[in-house]
Each structure stands twice: as C-alpha cells, then as structure tokens.
PDB file of N, CA, C and O in Angstrom:
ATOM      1  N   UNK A   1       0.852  -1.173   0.000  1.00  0.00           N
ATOM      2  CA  UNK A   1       0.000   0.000   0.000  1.00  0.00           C
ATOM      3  C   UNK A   1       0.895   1.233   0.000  1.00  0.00           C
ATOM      4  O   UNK A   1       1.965   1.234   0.608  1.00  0.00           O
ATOM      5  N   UNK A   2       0.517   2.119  -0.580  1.00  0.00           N
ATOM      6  CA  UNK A   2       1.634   3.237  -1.146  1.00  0.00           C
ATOM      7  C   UNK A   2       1.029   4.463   0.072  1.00  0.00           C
ATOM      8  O   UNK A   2      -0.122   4.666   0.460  1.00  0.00           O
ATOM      9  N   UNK A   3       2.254   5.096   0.427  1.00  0.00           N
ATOM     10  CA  UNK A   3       2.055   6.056   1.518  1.00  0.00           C
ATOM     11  C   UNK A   3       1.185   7.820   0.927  1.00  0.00           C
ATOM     12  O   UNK A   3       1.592   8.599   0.065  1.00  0.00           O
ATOM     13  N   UNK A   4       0.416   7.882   1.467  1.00  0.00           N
ATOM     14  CA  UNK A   4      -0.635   8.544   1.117  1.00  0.00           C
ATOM     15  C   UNK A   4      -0.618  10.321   1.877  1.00  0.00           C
ATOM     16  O   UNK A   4      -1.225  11.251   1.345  1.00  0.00           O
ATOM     17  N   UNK A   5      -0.128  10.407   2.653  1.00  0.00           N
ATOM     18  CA  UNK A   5      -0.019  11.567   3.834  1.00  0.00           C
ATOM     19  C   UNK A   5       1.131  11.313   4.321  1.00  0.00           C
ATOM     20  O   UNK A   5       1.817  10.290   4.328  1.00  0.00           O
ATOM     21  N   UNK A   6       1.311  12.569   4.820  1.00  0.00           N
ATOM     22  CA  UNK A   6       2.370  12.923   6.124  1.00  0.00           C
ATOM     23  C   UNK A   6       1.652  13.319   7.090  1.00  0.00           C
ATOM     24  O   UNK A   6       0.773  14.168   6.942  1.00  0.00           O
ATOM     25  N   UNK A   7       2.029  12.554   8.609  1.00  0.00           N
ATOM     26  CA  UNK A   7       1.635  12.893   9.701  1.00  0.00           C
ATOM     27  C   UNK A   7       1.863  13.995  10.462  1.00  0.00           C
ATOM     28  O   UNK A   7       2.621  13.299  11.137  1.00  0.00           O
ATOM     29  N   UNK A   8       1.930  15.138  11.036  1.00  0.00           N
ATOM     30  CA  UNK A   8       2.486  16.310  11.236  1.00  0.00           C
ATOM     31  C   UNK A   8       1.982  16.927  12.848  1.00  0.00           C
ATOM     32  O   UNK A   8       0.794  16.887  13.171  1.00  0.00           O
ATOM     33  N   UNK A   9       3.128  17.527  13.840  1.00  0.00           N
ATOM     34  CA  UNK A   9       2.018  18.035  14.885  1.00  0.00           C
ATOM     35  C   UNK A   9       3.073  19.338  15.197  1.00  0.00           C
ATOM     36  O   UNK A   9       4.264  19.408  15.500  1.00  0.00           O
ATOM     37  N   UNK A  10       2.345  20.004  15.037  1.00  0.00           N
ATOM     38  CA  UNK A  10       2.571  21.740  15.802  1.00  0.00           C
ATOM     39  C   UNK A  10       3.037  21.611  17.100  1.00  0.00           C
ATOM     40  O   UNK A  10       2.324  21.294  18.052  1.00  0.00           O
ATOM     41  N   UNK A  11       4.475  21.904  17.165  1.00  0.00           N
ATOM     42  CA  UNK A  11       5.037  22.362  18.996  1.00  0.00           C
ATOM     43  C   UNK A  11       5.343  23.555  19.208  1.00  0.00           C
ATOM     44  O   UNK A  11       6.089  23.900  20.124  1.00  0.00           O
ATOM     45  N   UNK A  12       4.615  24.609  18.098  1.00  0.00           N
ATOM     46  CA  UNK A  12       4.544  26.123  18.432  1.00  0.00           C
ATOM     47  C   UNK A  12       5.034  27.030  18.195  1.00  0.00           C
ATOM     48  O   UNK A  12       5.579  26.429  17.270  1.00  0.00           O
ATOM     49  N   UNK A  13       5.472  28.124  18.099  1.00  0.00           N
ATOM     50  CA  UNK A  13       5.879  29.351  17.402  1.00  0.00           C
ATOM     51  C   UNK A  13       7.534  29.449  17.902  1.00  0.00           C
ATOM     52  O   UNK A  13       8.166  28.970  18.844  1.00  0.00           O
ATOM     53  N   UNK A  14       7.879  30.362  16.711  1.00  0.00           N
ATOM     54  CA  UNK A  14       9.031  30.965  16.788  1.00  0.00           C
ATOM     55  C   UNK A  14       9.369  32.139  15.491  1.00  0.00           C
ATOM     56  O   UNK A  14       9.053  32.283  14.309  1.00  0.00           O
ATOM     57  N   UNK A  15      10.277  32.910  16.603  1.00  0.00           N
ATOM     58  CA  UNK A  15      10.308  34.416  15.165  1.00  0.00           C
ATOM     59  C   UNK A  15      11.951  34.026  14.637  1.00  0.00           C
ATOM     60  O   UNK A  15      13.036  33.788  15.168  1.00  0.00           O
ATOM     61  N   UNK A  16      11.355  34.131  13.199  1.00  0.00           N
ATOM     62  CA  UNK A  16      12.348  33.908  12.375  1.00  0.00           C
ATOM     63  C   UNK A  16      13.391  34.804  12.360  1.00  0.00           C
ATOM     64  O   UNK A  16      13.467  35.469  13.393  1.00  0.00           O
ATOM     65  N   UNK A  17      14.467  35.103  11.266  1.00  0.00           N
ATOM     66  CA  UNK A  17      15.297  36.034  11.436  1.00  0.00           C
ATOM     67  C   UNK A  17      14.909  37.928  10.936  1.00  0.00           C
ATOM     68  O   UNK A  17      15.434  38.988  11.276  1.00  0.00           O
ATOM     69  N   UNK A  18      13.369  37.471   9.692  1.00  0.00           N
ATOM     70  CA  UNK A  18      12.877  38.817   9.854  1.00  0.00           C
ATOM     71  C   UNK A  18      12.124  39.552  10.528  1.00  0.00           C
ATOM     72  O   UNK A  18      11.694  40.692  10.360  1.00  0.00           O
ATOM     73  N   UNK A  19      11.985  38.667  11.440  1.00  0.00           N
ATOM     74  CA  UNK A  19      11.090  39.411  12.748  1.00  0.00           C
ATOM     75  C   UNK A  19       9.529  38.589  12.633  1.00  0.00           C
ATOM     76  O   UNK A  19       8.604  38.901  13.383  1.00  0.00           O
ATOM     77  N   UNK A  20       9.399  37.469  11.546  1.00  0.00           N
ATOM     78  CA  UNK A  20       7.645  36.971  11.201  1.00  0.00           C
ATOM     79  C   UNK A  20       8.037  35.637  12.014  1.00  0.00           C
ATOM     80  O   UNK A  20       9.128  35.100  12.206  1.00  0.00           O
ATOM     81  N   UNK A  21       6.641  35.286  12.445  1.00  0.00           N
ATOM     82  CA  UNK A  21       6.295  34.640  13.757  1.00  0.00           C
ATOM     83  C   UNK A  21       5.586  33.467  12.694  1.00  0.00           C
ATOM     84  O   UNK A  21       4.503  33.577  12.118  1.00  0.00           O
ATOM     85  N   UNK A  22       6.688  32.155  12.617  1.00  0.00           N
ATOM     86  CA  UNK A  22       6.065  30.972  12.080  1.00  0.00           C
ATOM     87  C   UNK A  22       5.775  29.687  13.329  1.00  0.00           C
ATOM     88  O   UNK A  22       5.927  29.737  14.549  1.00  0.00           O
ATOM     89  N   UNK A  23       5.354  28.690  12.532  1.00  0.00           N
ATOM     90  CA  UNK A  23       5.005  27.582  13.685  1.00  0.00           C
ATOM     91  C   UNK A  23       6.238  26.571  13.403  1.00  0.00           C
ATOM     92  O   UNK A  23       6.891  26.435  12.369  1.00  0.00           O
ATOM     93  N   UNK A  24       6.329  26.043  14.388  1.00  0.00           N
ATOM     94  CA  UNK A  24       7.430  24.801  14.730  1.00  0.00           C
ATOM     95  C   UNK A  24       6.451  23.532  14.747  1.00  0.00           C
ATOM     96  O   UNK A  24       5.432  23.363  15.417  1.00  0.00           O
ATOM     97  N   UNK A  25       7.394  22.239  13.306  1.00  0.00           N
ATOM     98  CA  UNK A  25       6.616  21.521  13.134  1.00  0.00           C
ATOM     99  C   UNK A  25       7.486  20.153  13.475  1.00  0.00           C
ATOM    100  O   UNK A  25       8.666  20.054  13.811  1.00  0.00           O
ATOM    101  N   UNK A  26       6.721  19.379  13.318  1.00  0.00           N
ATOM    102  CA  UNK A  26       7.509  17.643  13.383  1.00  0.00           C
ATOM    103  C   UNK A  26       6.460  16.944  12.753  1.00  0.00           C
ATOM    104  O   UNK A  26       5.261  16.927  13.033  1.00  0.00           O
ATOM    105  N   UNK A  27       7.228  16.240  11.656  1.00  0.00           N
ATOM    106  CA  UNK A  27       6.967  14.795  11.298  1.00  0.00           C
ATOM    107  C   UNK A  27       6.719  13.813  11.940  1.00  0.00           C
ATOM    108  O   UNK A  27       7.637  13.100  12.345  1.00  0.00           O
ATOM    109  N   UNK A  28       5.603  13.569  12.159  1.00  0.00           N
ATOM    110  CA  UNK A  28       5.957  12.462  13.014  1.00  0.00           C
ATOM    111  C   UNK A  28       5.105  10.832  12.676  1.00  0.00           C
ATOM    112  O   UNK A  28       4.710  10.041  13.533  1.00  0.00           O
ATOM    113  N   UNK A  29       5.025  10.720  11.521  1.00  0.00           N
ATOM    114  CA  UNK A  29       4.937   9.629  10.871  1.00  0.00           C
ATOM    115  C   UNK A  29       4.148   9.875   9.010  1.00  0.00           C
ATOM    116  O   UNK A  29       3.935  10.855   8.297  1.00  0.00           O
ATOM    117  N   UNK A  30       3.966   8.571   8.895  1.00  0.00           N
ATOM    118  CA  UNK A  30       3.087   8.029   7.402  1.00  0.00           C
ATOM    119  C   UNK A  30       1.946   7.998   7.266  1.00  0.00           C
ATOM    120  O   UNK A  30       1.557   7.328   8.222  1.00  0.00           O
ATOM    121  N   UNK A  31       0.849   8.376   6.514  1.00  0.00           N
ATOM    122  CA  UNK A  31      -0.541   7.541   6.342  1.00  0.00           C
ATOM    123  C   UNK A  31      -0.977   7.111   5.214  1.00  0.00           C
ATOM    124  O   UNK A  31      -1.197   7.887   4.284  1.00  0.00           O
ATOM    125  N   UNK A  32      -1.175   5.738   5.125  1.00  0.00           N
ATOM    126  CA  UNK A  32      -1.131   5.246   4.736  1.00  0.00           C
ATOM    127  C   UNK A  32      -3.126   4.516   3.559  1.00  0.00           C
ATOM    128  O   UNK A  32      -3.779   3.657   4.151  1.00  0.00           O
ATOM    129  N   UNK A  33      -3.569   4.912   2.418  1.00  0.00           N
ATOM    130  CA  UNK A  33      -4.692   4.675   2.016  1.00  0.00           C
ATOM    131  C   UNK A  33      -5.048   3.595   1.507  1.00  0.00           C
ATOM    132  O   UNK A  33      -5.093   3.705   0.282  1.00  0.00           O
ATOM    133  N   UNK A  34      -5.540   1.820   2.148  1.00  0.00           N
ATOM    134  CA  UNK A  34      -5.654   0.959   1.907  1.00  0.00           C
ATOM    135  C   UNK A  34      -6.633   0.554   0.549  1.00  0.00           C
ATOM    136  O   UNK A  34      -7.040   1.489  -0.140  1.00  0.00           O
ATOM    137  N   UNK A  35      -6.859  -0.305   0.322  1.00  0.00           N
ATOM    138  CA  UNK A  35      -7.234  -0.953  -1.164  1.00  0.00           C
ATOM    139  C   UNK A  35      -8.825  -0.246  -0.670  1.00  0.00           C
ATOM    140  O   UNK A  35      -9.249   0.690  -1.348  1.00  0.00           O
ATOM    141  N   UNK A  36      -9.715  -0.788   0.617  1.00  0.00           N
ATOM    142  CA  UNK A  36     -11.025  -0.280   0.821  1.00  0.00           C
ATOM    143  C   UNK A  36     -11.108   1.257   1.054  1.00  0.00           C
ATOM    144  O   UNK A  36     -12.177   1.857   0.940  1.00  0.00           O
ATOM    145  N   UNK A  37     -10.100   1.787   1.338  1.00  0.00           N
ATOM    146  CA  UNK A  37     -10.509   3.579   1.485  1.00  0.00           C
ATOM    147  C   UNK A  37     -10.215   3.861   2.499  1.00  0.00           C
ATOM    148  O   UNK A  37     -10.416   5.030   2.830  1.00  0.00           O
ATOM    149  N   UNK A  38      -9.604   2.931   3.463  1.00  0.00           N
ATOM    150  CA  UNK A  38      -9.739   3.195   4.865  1.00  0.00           C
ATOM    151  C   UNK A  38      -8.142   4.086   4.989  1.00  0.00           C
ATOM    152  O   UNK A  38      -7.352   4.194   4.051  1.00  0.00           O
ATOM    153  N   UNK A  39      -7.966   4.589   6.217  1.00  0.00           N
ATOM    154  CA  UNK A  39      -6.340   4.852   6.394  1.00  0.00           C
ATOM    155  C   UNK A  39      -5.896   4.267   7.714  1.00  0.00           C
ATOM    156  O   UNK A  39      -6.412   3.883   8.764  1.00  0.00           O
ATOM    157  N   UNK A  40      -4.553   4.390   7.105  1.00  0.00           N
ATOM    158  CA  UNK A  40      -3.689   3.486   8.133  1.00  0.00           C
ATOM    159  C   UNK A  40      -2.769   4.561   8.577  1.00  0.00           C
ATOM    160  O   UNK A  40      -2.894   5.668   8.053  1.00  0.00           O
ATOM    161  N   UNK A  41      -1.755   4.346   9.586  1.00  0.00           N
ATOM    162  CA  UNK A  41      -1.128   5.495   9.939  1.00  0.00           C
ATOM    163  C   UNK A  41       0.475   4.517  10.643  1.00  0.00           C
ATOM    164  O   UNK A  41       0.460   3.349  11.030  1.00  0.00           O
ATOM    165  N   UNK A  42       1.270   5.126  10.625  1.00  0.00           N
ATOM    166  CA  UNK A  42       2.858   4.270  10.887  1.00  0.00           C
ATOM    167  C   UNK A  42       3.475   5.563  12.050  1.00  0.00           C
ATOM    168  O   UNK A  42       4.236   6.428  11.617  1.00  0.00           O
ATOM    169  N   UNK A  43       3.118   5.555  13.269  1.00  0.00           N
ATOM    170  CA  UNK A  43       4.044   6.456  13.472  1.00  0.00           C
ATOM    171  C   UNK A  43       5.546   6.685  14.434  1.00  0.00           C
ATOM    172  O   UNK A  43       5.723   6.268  15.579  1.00  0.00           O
ATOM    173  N   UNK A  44       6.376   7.349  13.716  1.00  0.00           N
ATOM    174  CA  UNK A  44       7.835   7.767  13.856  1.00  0.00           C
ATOM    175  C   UNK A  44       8.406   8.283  14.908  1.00  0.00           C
ATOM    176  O   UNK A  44       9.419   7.816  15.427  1.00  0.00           O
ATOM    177  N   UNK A  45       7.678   9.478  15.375  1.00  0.00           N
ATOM    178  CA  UNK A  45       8.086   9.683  16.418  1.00  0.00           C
ATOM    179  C   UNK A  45       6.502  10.454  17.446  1.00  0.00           C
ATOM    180  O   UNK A  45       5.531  10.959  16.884  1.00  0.00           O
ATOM    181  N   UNK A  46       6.628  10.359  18.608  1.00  0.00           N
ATOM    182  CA  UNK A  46       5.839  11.375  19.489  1.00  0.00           C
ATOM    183  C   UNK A  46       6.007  12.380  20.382  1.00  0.00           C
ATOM    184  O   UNK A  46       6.506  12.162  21.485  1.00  0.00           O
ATOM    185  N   UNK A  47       5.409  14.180  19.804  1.00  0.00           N
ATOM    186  CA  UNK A  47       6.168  15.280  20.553  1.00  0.00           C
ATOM    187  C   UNK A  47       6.384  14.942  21.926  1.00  0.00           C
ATOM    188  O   UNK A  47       6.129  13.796  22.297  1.00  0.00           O
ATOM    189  N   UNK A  48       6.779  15.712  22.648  1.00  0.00           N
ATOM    190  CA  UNK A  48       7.304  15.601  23.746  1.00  0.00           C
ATOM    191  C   UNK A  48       6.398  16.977  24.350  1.00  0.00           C
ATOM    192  O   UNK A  48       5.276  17.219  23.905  1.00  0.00           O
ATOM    193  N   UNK A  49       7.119  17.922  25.533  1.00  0.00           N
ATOM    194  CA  UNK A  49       6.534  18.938  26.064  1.00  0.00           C
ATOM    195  C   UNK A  49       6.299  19.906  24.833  1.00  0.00           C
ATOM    196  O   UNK A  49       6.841  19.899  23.728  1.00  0.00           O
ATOM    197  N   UNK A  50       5.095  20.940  25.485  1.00  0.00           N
ATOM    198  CA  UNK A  50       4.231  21.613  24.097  1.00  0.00           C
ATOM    199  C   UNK A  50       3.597  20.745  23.449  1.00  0.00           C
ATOM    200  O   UNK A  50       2.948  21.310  22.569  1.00  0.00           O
ATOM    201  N   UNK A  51       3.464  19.711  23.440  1.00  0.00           N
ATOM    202  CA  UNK A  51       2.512  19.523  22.436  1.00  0.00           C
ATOM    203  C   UNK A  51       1.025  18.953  23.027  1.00  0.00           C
ATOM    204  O   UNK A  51       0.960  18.137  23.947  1.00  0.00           O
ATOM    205  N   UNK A  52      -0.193  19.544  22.314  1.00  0.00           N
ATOM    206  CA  UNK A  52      -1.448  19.973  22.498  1.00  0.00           C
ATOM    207  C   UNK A  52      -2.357  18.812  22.412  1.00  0.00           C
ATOM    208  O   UNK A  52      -3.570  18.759  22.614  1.00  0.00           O
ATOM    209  N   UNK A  53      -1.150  17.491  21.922  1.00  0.00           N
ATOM    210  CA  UNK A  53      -2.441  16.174  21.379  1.00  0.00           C
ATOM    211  C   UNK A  53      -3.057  15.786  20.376  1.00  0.00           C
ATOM    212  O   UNK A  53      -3.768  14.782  20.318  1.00  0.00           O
ATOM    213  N   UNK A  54      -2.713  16.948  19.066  1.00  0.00           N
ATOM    214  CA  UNK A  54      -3.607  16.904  17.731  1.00  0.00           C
ATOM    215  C   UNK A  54      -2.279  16.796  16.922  1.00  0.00           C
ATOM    216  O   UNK A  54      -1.276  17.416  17.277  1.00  0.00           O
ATOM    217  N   UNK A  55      -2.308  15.806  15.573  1.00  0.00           N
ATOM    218  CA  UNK A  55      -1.555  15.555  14.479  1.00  0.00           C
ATOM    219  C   UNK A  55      -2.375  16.126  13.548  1.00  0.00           C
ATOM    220  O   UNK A  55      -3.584  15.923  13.654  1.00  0.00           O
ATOM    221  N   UNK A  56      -2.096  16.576  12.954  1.00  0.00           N
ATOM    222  CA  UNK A  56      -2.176  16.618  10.892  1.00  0.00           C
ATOM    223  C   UNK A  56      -1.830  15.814   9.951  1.00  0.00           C
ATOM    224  O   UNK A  56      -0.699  15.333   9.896  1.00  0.00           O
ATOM    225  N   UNK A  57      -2.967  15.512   8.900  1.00  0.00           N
ATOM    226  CA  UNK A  57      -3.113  14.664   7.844  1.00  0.00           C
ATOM    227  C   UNK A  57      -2.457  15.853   6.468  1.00  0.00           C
ATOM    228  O   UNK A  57      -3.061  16.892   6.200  1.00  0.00           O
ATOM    229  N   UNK A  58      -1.351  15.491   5.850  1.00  0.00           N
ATOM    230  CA  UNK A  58      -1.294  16.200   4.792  1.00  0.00           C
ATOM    231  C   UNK A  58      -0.997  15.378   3.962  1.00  0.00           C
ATOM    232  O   UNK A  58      -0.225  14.433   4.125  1.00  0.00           O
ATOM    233  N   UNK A  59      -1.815  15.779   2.618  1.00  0.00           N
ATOM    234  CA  UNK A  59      -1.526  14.866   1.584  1.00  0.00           C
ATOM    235  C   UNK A  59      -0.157  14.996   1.046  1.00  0.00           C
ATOM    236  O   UNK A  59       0.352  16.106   0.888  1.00  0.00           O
ATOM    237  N   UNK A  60       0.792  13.287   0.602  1.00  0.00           N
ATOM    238  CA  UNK A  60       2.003  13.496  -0.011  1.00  0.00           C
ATOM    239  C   UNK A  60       2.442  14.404  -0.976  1.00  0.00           C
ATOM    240  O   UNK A  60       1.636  14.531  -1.898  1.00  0.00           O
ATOM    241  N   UNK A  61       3.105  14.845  -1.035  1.00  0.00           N
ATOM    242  CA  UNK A  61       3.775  15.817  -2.697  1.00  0.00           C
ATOM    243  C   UNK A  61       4.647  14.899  -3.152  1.00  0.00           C
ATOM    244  O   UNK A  61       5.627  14.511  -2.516  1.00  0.00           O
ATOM    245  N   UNK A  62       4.245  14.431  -4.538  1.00  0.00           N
ATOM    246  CA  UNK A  62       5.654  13.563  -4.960  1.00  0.00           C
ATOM    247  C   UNK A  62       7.236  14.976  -4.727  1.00  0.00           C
ATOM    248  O   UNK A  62       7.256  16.202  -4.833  1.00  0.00           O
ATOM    249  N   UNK A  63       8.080  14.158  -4.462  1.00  0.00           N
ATOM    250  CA  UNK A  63       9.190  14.612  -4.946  1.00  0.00           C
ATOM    251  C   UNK A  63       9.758  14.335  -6.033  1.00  0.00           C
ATOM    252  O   UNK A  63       9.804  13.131  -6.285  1.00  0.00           O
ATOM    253  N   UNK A  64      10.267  15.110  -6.864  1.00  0.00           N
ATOM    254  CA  UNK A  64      11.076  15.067  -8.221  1.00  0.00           C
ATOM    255  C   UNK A  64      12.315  14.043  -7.876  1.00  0.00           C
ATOM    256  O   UNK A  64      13.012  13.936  -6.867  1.00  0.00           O
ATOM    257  N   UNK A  65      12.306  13.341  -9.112  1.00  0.00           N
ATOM    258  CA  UNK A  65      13.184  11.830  -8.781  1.00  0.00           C
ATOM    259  C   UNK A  65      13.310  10.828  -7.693  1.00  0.00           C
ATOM    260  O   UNK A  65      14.015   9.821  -7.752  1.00  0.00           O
ATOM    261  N   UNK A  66      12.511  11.219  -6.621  1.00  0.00           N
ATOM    262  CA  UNK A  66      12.338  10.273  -5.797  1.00  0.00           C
ATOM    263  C   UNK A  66      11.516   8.655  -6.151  1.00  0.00           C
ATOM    264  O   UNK A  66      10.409   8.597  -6.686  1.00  0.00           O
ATOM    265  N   UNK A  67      12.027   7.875  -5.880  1.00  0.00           N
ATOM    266  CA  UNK A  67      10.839   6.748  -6.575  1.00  0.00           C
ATOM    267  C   UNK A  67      10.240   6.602  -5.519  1.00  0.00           C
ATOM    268  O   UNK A  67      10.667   6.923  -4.410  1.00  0.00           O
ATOM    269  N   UNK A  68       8.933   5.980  -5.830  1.00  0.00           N
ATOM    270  CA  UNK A  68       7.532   5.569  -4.946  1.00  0.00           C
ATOM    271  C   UNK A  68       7.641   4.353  -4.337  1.00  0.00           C
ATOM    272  O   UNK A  68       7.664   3.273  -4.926  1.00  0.00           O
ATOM    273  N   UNK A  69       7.737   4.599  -2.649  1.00  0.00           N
ATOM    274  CA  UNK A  69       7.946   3.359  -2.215  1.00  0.00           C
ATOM    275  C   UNK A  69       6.967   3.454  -1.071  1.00  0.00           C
ATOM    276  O   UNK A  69       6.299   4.406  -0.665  1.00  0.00           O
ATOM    277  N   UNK A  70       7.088   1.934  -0.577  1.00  0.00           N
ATOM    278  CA  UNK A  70       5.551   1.473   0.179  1.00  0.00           C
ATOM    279  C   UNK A  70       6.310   1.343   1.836  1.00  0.00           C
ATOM    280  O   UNK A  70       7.494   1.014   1.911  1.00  0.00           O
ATOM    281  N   UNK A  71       5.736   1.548   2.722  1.00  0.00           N
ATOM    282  CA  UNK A  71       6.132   1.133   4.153  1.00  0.00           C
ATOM    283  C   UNK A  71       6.712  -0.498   4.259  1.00  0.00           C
ATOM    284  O   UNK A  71       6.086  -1.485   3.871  1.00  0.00           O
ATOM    285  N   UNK A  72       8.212  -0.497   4.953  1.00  0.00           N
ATOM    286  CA  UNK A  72       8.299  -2.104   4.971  1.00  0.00           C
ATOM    287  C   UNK A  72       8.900  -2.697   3.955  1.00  0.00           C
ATOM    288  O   UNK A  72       9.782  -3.555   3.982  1.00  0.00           O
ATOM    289  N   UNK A  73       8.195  -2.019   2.749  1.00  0.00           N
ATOM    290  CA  UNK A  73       9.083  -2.844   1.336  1.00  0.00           C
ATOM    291  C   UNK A  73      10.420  -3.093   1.924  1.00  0.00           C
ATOM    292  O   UNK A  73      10.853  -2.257   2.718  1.00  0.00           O
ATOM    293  N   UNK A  74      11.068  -4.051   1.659  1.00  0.00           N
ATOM    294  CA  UNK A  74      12.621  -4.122   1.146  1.00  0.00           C
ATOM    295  C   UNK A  74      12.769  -3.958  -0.454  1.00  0.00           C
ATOM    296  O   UNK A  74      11.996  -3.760  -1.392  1.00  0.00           O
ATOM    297  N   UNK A  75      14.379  -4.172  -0.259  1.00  0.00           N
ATOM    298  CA  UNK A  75      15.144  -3.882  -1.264  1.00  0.00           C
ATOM    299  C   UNK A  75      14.605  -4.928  -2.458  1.00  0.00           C
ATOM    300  O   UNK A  75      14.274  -6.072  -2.146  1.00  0.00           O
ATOM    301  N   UNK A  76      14.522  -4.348  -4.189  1.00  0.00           N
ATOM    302  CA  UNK A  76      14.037  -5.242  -4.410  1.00  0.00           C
ATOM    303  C   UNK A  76      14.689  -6.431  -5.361  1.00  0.00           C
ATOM    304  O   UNK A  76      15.631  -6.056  -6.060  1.00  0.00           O
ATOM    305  N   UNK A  77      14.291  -7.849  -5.473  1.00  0.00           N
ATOM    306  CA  UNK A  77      14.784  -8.780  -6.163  1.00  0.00           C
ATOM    307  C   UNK A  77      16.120  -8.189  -7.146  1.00  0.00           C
ATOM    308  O   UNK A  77      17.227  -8.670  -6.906  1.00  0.00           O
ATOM    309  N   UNK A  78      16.014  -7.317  -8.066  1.00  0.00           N
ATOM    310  CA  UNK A  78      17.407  -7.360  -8.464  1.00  0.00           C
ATOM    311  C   UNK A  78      18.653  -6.102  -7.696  1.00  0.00           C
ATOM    312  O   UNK A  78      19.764  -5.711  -8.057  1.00  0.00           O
ATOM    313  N   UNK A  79      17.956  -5.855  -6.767  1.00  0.00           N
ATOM    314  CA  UNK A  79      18.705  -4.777  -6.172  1.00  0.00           C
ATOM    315  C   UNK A  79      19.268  -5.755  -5.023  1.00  0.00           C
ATOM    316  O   UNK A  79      20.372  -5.352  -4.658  1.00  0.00           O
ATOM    317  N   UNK A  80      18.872  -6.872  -4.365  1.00  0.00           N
ATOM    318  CA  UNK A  80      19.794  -7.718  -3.988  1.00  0.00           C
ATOM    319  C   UNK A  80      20.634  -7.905  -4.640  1.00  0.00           C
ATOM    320  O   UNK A  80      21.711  -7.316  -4.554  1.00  0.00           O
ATOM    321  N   UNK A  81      20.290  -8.974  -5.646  1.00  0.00           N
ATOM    322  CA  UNK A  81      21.310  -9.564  -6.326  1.00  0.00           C
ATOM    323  C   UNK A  81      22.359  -9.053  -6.970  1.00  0.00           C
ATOM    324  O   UNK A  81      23.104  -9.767  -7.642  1.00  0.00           O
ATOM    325  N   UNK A  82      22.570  -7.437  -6.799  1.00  0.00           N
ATOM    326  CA  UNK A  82      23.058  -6.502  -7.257  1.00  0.00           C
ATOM    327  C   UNK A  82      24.024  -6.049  -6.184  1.00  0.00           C
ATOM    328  O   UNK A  82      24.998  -5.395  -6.554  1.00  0.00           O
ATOM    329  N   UNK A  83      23.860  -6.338  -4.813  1.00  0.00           N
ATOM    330  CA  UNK A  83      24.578  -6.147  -4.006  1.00  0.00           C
ATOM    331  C   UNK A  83      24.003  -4.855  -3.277  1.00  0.00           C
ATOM    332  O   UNK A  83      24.376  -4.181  -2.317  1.00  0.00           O
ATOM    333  N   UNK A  84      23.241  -4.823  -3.902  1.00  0.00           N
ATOM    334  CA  UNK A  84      22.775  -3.474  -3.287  1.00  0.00           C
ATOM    335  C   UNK A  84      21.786  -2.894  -1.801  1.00  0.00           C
ATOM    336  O   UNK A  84      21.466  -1.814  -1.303  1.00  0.00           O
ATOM    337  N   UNK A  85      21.640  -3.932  -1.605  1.00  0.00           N
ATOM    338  CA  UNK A  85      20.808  -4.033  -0.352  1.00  0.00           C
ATOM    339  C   UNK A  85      21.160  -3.623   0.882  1.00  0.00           C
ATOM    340  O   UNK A  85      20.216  -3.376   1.632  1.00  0.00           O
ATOM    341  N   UNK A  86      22.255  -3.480   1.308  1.00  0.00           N
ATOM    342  CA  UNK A  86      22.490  -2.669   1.989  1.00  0.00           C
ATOM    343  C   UNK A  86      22.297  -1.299   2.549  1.00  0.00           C
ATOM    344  O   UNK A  86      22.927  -0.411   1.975  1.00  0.00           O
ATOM    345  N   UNK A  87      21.476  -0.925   3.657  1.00  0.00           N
ATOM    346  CA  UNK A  87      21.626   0.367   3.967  1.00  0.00           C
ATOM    347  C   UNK A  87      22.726   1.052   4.570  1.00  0.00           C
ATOM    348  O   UNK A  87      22.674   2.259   4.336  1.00  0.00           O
ATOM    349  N   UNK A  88      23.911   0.628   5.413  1.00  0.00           N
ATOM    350  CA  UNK A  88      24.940   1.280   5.811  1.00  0.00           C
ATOM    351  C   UNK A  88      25.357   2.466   4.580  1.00  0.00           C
ATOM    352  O   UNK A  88      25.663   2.372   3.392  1.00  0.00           O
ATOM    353  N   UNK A  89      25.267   3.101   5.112  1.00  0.00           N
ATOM    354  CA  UNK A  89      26.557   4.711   3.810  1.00  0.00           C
ATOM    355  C   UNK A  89      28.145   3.908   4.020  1.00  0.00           C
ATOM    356  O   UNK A  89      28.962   4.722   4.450  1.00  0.00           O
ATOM    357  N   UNK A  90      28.483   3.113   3.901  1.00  0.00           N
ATOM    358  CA  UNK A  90      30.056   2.560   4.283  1.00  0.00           C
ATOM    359  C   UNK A  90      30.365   1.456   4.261  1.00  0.00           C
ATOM    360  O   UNK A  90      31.517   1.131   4.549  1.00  0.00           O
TER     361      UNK A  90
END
C-alpha cells in the first residue's frame, strides 16, 4: 500500500530572522490509504513537552526523482542480487 499523507504536529511558534512569527513543526509519521478507502497510519516519532495532542493529515507531494515506495518494502529482487541491499553509507 503506497504512503498517502504525512503525519504532522505543531510544537509552536518561533520568530524567524525577519522578525515573522512561524510555527514549529515535526513529522511524526506516514498515512497510509488501503485498497477499501480506509487509512492506516505508521508512526515515527511522538512530541514531547508543548505539544497539544492533535496531528495533521497532509496529503504526499511527490518529490522530483524520488521513486515511490511502500512502508516495509525491502530492497528489491534485483537490487539484492546486485549487491545493493544494503543500507549502511560505508
């Protein structure tokens, strides 16, 4: 099932360097839109102090050249055999 949203929760303001007053955000997981319509949700991390209890659903933006991948997938069949499976950078 292909990841559908970003999970998101507000831990509150801060003034930038021109003096404008934005919000402080965190990721804090996936959601996920199953074959029936339903959603699923994976989550990454949970705020800590400041935070109010409410997440945000935002729909994905592809990124340019990124390929489309699913929660969980591994690496695939010829990207093993390719040696490539590895996540270490080293």
């Amino acid at each position: 099932m292909p990841a559908t949203h970003e999970i998101v929760a507000t831990l509150g303001e801060y003034t930038d360097a021109t003096g404008a007053t934005k919000k402080r955000y965190l990721r804090c997981g996936t959601g996920f839109t199953t074959a029936d319509g339903n959603l699923s949700i994976k989550l990454d991390a949970i705020p800590g102090p400041g935070w109010t209890g409410w997440m945000n659903l935002y729909p994905l933006k592809p990124r340019e050249g990124a390929p489309q991948r699913t929660a969980g997938a591994g690496p695939t069949p010829a990207a093993v055999a390719a040696g490539e499976d590895d996540d270490i950078p080293f």
